[in-house]
OpenMM code with the backbone's topology and positions (N, CA, C; nanometers):
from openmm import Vec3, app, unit

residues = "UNK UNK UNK UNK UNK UNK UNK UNK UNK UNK UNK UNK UNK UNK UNK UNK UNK UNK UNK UNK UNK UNK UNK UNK UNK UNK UNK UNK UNK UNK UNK UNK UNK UNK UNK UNK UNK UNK UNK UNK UNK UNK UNK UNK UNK UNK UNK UNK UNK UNK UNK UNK UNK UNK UNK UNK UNK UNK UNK UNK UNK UNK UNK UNK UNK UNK UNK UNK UNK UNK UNK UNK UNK UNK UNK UNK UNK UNK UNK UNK UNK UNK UNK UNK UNK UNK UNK UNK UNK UNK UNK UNK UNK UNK UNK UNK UNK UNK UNK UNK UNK UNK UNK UNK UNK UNK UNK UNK UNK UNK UNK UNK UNK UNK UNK UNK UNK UNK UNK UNK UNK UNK UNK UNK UNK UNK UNK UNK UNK UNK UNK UNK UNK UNK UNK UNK UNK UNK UNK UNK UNK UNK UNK UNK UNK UNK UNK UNK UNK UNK UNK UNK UNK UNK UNK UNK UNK UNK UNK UNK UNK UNK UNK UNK UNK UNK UNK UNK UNK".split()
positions = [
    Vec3(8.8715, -0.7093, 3.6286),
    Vec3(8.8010, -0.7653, 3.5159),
    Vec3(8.6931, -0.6696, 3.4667),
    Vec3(8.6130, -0.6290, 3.5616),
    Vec3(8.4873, -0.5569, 3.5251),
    Vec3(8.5914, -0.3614, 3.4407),
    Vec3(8.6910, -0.3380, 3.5269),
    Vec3(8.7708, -0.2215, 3.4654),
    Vec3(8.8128, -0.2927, 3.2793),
    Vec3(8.8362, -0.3679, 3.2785),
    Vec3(8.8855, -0.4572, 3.1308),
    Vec3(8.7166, -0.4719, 3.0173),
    Vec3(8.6600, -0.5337, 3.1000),
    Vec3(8.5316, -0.4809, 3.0241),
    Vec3(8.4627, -0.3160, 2.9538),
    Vec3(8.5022, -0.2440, 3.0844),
    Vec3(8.4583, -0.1412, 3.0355),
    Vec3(8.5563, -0.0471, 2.9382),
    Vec3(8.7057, -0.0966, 2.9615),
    Vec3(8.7602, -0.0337, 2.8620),
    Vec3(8.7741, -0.1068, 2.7359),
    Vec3(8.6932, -0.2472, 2.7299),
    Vec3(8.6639, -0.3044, 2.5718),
    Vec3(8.5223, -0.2260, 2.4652),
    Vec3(8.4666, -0.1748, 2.5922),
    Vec3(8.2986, -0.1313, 2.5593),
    Vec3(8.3669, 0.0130, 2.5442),
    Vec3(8.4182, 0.0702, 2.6285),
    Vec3(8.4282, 0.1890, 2.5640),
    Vec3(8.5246, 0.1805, 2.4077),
    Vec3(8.5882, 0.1415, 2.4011),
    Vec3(8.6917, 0.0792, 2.2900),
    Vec3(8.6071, 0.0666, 2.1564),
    Vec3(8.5126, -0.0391, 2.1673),
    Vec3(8.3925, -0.0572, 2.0770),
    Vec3(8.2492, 0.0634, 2.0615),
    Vec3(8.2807, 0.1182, 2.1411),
    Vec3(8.1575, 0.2267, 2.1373),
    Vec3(8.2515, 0.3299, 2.0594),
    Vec3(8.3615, 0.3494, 2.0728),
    Vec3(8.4331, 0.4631, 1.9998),
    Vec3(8.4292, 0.4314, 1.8411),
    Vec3(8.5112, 0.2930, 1.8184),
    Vec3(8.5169, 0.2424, 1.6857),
    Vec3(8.3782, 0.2580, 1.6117),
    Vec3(8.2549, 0.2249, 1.6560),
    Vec3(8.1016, 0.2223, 1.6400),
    Vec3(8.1044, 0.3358, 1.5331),
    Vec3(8.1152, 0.4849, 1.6520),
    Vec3(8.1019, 0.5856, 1.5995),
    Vec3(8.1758, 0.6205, 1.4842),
    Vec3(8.3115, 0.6134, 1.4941),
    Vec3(8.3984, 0.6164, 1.3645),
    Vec3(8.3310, 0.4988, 1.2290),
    Vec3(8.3456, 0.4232, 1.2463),
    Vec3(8.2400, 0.3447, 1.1650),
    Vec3(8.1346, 0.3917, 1.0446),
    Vec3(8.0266, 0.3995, 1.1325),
    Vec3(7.9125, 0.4785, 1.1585),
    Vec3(7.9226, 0.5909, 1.0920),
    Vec3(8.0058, 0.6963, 1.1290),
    Vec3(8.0219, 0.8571, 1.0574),
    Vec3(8.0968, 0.8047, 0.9203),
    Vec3(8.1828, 0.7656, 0.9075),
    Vec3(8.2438, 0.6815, 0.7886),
    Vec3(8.1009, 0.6180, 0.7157),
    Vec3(8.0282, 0.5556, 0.7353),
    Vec3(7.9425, 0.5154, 0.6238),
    Vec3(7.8145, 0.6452, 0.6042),
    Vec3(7.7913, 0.6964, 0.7143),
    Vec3(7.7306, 0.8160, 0.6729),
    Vec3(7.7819, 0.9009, 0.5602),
    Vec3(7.9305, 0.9291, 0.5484),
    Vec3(8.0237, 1.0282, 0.4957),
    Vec3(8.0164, 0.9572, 0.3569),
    Vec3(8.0198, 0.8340, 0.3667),
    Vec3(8.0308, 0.7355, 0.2343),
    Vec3(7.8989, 0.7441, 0.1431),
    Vec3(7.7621, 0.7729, 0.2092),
    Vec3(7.6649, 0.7271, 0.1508),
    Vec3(7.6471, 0.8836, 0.1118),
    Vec3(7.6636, 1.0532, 0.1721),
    Vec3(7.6590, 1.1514, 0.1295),
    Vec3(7.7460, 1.1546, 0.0004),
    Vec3(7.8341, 1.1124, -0.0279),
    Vec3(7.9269, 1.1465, -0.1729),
    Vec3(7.8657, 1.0560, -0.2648),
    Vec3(7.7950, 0.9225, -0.2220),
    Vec3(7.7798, 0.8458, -0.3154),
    Vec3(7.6172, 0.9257, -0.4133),
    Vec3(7.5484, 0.9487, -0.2917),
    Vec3(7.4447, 1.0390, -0.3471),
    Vec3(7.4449, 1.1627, -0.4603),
    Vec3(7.5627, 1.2375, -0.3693),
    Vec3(7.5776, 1.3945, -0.4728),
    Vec3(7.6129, 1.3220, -0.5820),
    Vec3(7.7305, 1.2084, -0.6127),
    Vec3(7.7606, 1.1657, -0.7255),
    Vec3(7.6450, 1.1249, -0.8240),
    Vec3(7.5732, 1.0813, -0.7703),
    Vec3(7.4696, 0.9992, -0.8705),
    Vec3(7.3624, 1.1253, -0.9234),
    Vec3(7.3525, 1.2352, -0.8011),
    Vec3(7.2781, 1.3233, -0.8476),
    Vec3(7.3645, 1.4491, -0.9497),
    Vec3(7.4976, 1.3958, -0.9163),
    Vec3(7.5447, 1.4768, -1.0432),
    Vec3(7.5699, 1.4337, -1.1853),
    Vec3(7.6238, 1.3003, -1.1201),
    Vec3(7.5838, 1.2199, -1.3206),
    Vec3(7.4330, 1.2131, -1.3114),
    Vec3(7.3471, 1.2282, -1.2407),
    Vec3(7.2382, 1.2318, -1.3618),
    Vec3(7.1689, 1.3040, -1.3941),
    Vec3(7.1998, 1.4466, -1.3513),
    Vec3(7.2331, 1.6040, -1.4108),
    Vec3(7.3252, 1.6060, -1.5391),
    Vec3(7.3785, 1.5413, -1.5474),
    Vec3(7.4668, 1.5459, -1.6749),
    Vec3(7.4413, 1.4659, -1.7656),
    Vec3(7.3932, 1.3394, -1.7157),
    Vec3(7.3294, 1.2505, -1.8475),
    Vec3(7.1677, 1.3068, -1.8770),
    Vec3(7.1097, 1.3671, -1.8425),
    Vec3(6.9906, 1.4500, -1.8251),
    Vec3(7.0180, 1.5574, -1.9502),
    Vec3(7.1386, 1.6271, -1.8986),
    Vec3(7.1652, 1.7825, -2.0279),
    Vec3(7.2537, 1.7075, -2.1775),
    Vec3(7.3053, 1.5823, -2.1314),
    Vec3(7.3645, 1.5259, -2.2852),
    Vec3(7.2571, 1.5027, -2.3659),
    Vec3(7.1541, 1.4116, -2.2895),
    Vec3(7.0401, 1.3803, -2.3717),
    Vec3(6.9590, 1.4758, -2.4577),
    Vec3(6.9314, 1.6218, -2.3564),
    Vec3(6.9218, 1.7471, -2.4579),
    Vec3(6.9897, 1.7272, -2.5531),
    Vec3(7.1070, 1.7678, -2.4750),
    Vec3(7.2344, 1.8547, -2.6039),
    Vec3(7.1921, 1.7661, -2.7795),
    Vec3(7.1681, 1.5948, -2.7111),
    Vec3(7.2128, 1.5089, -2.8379),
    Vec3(7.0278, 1.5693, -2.9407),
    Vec3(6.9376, 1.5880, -2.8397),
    Vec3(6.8076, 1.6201, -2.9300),
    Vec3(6.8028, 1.7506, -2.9805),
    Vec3(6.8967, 1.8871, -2.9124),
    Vec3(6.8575, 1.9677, -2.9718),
    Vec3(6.9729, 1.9633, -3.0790),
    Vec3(7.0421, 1.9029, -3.1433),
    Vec3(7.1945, 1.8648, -3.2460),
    Vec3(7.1235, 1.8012, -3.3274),
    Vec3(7.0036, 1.7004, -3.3011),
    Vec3(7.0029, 1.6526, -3.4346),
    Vec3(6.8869, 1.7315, -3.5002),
    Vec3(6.9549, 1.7380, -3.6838),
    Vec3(6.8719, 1.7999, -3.7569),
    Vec3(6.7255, 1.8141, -3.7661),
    Vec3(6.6566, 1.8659, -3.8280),
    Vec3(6.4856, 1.8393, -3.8151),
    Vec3(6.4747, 1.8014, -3.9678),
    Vec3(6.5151, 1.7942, -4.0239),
    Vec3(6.5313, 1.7346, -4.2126),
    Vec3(6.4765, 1.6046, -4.1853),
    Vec3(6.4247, 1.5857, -4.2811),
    Vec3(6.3025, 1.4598, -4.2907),
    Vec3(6.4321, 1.3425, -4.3316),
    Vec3(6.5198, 1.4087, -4.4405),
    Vec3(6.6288, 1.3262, -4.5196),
    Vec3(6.7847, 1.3916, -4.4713),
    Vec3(6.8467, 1.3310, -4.4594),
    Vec3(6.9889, 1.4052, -4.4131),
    Vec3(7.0831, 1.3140, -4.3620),
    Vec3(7.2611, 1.3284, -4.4020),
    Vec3(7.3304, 1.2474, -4.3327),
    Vec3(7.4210, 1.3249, -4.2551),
    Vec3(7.4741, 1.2017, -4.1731),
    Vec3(7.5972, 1.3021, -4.0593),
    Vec3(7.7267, 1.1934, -4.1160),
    Vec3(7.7923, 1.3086, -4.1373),
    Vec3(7.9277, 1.2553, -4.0801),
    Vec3(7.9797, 1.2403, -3.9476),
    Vec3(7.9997, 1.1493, -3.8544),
    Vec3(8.0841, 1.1100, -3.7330),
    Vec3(8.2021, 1.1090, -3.7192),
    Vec3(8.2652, 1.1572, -3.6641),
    Vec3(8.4030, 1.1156, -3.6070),
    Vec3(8.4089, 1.1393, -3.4302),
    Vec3(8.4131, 1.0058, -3.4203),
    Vec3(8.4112, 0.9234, -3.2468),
    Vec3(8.5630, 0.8795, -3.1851),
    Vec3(8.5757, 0.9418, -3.1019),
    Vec3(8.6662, 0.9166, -2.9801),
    Vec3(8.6400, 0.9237, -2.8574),
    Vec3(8.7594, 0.8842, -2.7957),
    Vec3(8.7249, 0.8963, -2.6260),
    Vec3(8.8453, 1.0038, -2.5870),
    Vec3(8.7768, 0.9983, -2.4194),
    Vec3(8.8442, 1.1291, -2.3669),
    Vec3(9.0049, 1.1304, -2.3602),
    Vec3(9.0681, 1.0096, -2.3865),
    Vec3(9.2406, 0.9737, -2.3987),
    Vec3(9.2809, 0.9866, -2.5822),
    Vec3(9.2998, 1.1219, -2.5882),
    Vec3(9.3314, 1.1132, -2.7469),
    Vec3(9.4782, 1.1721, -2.7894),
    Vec3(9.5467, 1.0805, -2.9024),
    Vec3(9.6598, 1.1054, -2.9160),
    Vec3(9.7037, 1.1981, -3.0417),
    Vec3(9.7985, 1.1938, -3.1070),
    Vec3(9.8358, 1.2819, -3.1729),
    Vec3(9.7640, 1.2399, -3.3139),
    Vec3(9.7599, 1.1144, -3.3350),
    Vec3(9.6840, 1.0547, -3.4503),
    Vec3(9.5522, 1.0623, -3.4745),
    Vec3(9.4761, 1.0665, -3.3289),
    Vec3(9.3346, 1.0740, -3.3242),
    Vec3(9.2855, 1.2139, -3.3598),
    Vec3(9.3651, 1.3508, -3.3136),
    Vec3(9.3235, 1.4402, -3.3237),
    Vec3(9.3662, 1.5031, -3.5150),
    Vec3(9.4570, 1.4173, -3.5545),
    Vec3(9.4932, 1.4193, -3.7093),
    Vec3(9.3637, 1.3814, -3.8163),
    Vec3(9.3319, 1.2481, -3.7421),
    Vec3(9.1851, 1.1899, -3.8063),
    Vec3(9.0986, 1.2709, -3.8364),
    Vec3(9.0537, 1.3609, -3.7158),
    Vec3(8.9846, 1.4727, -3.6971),
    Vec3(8.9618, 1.5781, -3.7815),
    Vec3(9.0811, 1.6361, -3.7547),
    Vec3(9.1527, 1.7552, -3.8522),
    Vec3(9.1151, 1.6940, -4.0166),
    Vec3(9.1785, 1.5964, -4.0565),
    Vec3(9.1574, 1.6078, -4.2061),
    Vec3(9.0610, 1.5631, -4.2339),
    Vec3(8.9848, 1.5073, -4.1606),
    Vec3(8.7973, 1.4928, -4.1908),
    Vec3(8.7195, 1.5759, -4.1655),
    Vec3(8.7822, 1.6471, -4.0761),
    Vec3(8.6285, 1.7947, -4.0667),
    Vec3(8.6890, 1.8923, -4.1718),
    Vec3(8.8280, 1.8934, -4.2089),
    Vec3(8.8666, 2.0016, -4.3455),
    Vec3(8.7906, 1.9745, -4.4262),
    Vec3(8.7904, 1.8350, -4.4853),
    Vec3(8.7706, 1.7584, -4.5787),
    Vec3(8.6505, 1.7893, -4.6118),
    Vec3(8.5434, 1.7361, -4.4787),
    Vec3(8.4023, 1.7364, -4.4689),
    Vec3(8.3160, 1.9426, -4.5259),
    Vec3(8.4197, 2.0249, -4.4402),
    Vec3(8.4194, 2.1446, -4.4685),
    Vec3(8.4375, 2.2085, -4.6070),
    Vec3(8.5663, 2.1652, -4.6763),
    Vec3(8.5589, 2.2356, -4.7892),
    Vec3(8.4896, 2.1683, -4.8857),
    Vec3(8.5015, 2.0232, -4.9104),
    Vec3(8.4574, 1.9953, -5.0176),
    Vec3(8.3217, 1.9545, -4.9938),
    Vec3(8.2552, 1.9755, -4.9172),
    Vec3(8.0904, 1.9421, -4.8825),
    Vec3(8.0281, 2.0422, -4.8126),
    Vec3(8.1200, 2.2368, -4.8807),
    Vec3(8.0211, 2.3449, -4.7553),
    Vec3(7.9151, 2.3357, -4.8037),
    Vec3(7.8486, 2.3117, -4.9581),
    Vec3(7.7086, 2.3407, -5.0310),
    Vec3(7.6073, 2.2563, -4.9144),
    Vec3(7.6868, 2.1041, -4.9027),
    Vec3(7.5845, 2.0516, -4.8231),
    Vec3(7.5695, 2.0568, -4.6525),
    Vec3(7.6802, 2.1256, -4.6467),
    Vec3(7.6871, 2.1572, -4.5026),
    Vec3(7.5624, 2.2666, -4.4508),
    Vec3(7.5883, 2.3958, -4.5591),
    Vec3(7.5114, 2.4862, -4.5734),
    Vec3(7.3441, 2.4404, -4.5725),
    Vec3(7.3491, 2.3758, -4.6500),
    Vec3(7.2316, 2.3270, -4.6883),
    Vec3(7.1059, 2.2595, -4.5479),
    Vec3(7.2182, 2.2286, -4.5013),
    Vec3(7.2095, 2.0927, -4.3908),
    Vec3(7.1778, 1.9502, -4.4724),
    Vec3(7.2459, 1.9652, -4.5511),
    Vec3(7.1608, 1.7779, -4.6061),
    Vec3(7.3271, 1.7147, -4.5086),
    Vec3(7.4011, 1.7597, -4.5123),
    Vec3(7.5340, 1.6881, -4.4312),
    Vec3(7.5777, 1.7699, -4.2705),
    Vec3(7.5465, 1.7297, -4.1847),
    Vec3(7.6326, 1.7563, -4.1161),
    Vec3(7.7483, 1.7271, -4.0299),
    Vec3(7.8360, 1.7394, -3.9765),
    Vec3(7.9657, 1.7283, -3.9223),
    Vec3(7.9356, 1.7012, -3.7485),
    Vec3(7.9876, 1.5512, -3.6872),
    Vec3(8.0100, 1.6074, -3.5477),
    Vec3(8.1415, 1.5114, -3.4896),
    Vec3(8.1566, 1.5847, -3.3950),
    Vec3(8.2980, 1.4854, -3.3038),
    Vec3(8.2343, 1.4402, -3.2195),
    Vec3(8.2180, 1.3253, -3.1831),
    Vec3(8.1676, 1.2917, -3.0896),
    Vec3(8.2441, 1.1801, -2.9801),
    Vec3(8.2334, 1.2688, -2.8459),
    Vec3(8.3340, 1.1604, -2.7463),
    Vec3(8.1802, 1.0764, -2.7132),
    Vec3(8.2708, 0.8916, -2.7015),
    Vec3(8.1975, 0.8277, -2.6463),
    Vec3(8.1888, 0.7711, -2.5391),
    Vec3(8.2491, 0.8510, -2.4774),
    Vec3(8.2951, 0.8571, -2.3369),
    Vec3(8.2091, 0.9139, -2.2240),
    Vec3(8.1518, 0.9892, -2.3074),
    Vec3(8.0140, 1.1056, -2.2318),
    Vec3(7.8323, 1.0484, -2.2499),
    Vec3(7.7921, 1.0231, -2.1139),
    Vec3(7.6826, 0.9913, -2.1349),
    Vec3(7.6352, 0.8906, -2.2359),
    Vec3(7.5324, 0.9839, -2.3035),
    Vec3(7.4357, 0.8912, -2.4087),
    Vec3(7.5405, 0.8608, -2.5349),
    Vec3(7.6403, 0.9174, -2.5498),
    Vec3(7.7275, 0.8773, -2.6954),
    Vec3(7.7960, 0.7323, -2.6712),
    Vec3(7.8005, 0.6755, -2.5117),
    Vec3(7.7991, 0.5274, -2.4944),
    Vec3(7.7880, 0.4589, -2.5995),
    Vec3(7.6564, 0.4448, -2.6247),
    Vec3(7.5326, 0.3565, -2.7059),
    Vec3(7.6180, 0.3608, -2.8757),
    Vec3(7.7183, 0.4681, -2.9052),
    Vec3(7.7451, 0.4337, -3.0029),
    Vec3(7.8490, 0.3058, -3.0524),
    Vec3(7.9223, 0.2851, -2.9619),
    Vec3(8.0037, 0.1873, -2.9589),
    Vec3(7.9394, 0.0208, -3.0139),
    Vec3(7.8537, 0.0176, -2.9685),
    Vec3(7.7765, -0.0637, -2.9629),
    Vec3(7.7218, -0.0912, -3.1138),
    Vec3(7.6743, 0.0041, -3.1207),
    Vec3(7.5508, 0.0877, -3.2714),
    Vec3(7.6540, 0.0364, -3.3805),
    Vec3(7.7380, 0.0935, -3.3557),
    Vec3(7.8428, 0.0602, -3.5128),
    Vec3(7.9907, -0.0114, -3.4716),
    Vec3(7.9922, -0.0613, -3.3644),
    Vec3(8.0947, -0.1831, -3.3381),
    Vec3(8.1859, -0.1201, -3.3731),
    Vec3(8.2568, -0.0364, -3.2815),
    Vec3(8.3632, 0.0752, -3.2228),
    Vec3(8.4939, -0.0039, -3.1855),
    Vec3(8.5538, 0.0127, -3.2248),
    Vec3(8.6691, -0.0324, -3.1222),
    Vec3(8.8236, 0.0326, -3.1279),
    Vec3(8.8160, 0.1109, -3.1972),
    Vec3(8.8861, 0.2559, -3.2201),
    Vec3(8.8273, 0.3799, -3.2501),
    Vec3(8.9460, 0.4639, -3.2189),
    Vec3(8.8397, 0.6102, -3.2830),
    Vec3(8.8133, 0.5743, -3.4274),
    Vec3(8.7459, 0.6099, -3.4845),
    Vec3(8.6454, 0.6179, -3.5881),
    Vec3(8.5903, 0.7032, -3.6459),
    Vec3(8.5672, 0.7283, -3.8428),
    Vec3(8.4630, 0.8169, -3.8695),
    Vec3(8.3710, 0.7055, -3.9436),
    Vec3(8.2173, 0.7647, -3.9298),
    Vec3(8.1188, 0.6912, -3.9725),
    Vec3(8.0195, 0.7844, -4.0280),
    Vec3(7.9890, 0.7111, -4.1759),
    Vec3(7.8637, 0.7796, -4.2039),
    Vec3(7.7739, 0.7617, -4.2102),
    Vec3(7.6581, 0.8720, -4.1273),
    Vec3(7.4861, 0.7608, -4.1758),
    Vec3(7.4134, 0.8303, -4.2323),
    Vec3(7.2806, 0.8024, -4.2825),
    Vec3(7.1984, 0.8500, -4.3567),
    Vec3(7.0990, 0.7902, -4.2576),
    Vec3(7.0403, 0.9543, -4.2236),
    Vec3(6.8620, 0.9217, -4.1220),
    Vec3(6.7630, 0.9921, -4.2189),
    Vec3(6.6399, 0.9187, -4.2040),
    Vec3(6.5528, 0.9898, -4.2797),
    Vec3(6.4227, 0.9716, -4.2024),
    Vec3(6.3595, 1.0506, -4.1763),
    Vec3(6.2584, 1.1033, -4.0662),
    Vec3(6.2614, 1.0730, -3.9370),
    Vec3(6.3943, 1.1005, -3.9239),
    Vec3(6.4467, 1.0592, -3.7430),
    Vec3(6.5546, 0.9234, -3.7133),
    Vec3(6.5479, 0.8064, -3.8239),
    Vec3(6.5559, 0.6786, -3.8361),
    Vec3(6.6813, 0.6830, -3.9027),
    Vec3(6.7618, 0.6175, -3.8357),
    Vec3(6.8932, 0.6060, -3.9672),
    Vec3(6.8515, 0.4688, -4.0343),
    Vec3(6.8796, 0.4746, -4.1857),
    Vec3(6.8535, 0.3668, -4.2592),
    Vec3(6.9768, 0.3280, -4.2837),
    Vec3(7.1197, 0.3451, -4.2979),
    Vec3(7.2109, 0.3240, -4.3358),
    Vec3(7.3077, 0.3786, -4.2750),
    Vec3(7.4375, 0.2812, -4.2635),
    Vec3(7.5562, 0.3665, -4.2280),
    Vec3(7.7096, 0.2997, -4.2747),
    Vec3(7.7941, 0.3394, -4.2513),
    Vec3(7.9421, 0.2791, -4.3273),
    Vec3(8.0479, 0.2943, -4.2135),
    Vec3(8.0982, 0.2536, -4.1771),
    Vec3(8.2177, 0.2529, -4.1123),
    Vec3(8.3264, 0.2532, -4.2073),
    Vec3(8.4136, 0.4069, -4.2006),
    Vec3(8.5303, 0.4129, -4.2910),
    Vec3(8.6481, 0.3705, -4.2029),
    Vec3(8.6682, 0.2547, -4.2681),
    Vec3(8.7464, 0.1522, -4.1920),
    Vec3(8.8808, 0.2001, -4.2499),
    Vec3(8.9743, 0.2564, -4.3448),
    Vec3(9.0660, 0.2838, -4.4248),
    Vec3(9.1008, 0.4355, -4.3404),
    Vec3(9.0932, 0.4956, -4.2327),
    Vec3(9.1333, 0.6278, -4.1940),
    Vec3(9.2499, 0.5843, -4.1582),
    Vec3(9.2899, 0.4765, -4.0761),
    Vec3(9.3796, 0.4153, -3.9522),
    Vec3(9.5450, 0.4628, -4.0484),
    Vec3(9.4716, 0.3431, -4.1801),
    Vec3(9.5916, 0.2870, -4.2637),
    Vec3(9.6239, 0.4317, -4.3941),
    Vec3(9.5510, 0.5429, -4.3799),
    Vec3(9.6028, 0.6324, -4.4669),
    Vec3(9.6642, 0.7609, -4.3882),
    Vec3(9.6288, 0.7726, -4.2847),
    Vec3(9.6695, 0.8697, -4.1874),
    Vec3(9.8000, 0.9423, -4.2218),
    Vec3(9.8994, 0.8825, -4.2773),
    Vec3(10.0527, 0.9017, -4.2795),
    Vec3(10.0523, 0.9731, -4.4027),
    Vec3(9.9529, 0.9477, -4.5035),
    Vec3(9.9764, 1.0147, -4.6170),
    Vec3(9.8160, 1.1755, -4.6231),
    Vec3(9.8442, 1.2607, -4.6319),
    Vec3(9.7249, 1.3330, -4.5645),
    Vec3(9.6340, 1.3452, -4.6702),
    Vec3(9.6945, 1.3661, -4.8532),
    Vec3(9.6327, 1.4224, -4.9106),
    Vec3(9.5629, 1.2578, -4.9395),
    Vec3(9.5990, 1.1721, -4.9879),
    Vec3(9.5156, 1.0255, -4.9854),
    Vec3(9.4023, 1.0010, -4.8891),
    Vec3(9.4328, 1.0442, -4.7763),
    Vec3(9.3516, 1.0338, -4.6225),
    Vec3(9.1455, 1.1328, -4.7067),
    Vec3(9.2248, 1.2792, -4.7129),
    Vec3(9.1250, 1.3692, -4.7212),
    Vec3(9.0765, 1.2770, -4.8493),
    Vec3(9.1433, 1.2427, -4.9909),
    Vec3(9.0582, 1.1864, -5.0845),
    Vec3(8.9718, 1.0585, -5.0597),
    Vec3(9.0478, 0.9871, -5.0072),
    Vec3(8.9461, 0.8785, -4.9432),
    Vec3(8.8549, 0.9194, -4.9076),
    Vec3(8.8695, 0.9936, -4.7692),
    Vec3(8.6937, 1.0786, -4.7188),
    Vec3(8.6220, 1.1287, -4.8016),
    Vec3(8.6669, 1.1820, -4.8980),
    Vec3(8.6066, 1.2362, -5.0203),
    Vec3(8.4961, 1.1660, -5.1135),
    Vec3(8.6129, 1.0424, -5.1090),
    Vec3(8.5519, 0.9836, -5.2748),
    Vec3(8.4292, 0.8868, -5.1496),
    Vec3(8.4642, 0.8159, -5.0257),
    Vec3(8.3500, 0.7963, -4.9670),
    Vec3(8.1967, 0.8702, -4.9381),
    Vec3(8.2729, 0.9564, -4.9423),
    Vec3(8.0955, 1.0855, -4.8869),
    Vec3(8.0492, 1.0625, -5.0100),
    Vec3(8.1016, 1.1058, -5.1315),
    Vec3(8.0694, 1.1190, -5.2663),
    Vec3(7.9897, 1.0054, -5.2850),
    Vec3(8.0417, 0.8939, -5.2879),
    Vec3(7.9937, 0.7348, -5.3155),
    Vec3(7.8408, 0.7380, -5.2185),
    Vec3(7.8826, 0.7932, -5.0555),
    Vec3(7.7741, 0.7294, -4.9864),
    Vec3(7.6392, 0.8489, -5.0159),
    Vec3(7.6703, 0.9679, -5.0837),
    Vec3(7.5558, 1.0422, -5.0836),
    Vec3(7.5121, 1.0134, -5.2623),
    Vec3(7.5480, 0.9372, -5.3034),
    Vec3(7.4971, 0.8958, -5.4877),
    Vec3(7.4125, 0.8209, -5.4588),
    Vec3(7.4866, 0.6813, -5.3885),
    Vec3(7.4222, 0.5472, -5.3072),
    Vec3(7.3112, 0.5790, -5.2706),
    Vec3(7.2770, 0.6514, -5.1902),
    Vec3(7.1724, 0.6910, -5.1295),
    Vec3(7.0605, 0.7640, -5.2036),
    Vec3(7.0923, 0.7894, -5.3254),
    Vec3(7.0012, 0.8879, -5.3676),
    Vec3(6.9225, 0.8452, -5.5272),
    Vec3(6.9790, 0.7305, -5.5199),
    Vec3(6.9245, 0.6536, -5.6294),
    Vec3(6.7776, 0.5597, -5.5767),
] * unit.nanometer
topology = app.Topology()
chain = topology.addChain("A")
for resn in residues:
    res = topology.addResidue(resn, chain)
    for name in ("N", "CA", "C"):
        topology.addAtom(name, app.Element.getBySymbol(name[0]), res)
């Protein structure tokens, strides 16, 4: 009996240790992890302050996705940053417009989902003026013109056009 005891105690003193090194091993990865996302949500938060303009008045064009993007999403893309590019370099140049892609998948670009009630990729335009966005549009019509390209780019078009008049009256 007393031999049966001690090979239950040794039995349990072994498992202990395995245990034991197992939650040690568990709580080292859980750490580096947290200290590496928050090294990274740390340099997004830069990245997002040193990106935005210093213009008292100025809008951005958006176009938001996440890190799973398909052949359509990256189309969206394409004919809105052409779009945004050729027919708006004066204001690109200028900086009164600028252009970004933004995954919301990363860090602080979270919060946009939220901000303008996301629930596909998306382009959006806002107008900030001394840091503050006062306005913005969700171009809800990208989804349903996609198939036709040159309609797609005019839409974006005649929107920027509309939302930078709007604004300036």
């Amino acid at each position: 009996m007393l031999k049966a005891l001690q090979g239950n105690y040794m039995l349990l003193k072994k498992n202990f240790k395995i245990i034991l090194t197992s939650l040690l091993s568990l709580f080292v990865i859980i750490s580096i992890g947290f200290a590496v996302f928050k090294e990274r949500q740390e340099t997004t938060e830069a990245e997002v302050k040193k990106k935005q303009p210093t213009f008292s008045h100025h809008y951005i064009a958006y176009y938001f996705h996440g890190n799973a993007r398909c052949q359509s999403c990256y189309k969206i893309e394409s004919y809105t940053s052409e779009t945004i590019k050729t027919k708006f370099a004066k204001e690109l140049s200028d900086g009164t417009v600028t252009w970004e892609a933004v995954n919301v998948e990363e860090g602080m670009n979270q919060r946009y989902v939220q901000k303008y009630s996301l629930n596909t990729k998306s382009v959006v335009l806002s107008e900030v003026e001394n840091g503050k966005e006062i306005k913005w549009k969700n171009l809800d019509k990208v989804w349903k013109l996609l198939g036709n390209q040159t309609q797609f780019q005019a839409y974006i078009e005649a929107e920027v056009k509309d939302f930078l008049k709007a604004n300036k009256t």
